[in-house]
C-alpha positions in Angstrom: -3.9 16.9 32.0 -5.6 19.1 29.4 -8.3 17.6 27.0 -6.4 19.4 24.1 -3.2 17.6 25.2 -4.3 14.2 25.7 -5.9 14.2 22.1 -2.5 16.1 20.6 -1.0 13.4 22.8 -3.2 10.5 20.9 -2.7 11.6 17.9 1.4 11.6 18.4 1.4 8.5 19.6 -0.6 7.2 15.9 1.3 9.3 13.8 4.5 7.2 15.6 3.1 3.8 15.3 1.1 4.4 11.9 4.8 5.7 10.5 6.5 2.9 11.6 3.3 1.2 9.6 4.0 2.8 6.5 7.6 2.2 6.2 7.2 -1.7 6.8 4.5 -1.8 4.2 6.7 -0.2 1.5 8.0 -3.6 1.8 5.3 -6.1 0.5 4.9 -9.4 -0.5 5.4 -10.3 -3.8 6.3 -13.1 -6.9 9.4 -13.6 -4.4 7.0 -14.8 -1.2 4.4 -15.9 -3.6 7.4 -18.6 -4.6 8.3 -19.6 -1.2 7.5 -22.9 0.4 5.3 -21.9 3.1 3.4 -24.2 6.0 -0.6 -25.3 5.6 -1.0 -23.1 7.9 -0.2 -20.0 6.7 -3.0 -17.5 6.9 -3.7 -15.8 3.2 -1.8 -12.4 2.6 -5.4 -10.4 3.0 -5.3 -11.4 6.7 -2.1 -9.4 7.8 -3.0 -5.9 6.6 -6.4 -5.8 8.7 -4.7 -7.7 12.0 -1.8 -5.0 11.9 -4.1 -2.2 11.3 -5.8 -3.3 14.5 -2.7 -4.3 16.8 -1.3 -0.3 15.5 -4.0 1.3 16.9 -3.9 -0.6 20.0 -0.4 -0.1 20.4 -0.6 3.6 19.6 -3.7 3.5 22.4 -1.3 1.6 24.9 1.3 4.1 24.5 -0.3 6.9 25.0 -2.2 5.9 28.2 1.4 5.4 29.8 2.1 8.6 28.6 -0.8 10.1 30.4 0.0 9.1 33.7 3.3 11.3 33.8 4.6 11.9 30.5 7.5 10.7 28.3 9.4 11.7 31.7 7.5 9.9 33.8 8.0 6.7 31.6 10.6 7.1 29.9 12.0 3.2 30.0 8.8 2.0 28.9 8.3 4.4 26.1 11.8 4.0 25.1 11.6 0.5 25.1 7.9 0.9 23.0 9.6 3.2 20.4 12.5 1.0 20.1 9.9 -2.4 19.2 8.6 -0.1 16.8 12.2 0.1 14.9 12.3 -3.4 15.5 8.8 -3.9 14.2 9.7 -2.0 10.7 12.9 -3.8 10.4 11.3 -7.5 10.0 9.5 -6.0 6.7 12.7 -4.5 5.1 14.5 -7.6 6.7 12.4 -10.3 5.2 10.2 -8.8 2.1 12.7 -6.2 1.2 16.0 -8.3 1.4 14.3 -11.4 1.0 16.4 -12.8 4.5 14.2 -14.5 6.4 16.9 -15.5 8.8 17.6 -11.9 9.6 13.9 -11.2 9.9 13.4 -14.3 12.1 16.6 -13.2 14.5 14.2 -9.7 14.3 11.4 -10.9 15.3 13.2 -12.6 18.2 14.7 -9.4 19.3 11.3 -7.5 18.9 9.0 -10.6 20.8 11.6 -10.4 23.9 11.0 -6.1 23.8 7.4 -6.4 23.1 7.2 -8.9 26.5 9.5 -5.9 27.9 7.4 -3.0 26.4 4.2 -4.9 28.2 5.1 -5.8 31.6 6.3 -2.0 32.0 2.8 -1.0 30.6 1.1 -3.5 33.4 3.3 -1.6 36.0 1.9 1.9 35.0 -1.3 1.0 33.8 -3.0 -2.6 33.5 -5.4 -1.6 30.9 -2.0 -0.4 28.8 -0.1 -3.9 29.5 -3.7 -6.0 29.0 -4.0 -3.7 24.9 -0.1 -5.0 24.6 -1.0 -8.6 24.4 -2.5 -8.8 21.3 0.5 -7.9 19.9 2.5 -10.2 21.8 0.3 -13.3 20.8 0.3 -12.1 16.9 4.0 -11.1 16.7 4.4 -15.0 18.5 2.5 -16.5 15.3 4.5 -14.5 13.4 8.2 -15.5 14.4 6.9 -19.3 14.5 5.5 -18.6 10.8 8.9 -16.6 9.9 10.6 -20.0 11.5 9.1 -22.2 9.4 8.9 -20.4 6.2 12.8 -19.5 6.8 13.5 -23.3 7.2 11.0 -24.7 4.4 13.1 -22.6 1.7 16.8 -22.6 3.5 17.8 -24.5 0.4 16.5 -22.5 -2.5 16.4 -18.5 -0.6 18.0 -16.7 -3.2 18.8 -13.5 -1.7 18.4 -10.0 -3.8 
């Protein structure tokens, strides 16, 4: 594979997972999640922005070293099943910040946890390095739904839904 290519390839692969980025952070916290019951253990808002920044680029990097063994074609289950965690991934923000359902957002996140486990064992399979990037992601996006959990069931009595 060409050095121009596998940087155009790179650079595809942020532009997907950096635009799945921007449209979950048109949805942002705000006097609605600032008013929520949330656990003692909820990391401050000024953590998430820096950790996703980080698990985007690792994910874009995972990506697109499956890709360079063999291309979409050669991969195309795995990098289905990665663009498909990044729908999934952009949902929970609309889902939970943008229509204030954290039950939808946590059935989301369940969806996305099970397709991020899917999206890294078939990265192991082509590539170890690409699988070992993925777990990051499956660790935070674990913290996440157990957080989405217990925020969802801390409110279920007050969530009024806009």
């Amino acid at each position: 594979m060409s050095s121009v290519r596998n940087i155009l390839g790179l650079a595809g692969w942020l532009v997907a997972v950096f635009a799945a980025a921007w449209f979950g952070a048109r949805y942002i916290p705000g006097e609605w999640y600032a008013a929520l019951n949330k656990p003692s253990w909820n990391p401050p808002n000024s953590v998430f922005a820096p950790v996703w920044t980080l698990l985007y680029v690792l994910m874009a990097l995972a990506a697109w070293l499956v890709w360079c063994r063999g291309g979409f074609s050669g991969a195309k289950g795995a990098l289905g099943l990665f663009i498909a965690q990044l729908v999934l991934n952009a949902l929970w923000s609309y889902l939970f910040f943008g229509l204030h359902r954290p039950e939808l957002a946590f059935l989301d996140i369940m969806v996305l946890w099970v397709t991020l486990a899917g999206v890294t064992a078939l990265f192991w399979q082509q590539d170890w390095v690409a699988g070992a990037i993925m777990v990051p992601t499956v660790v935070w996006v674990s913290f996440a739904a157990f957080l989405n959990f217990f925020i969802w069931r801390l409110n279920v009595d007050g969530l009024i839904h806009s």
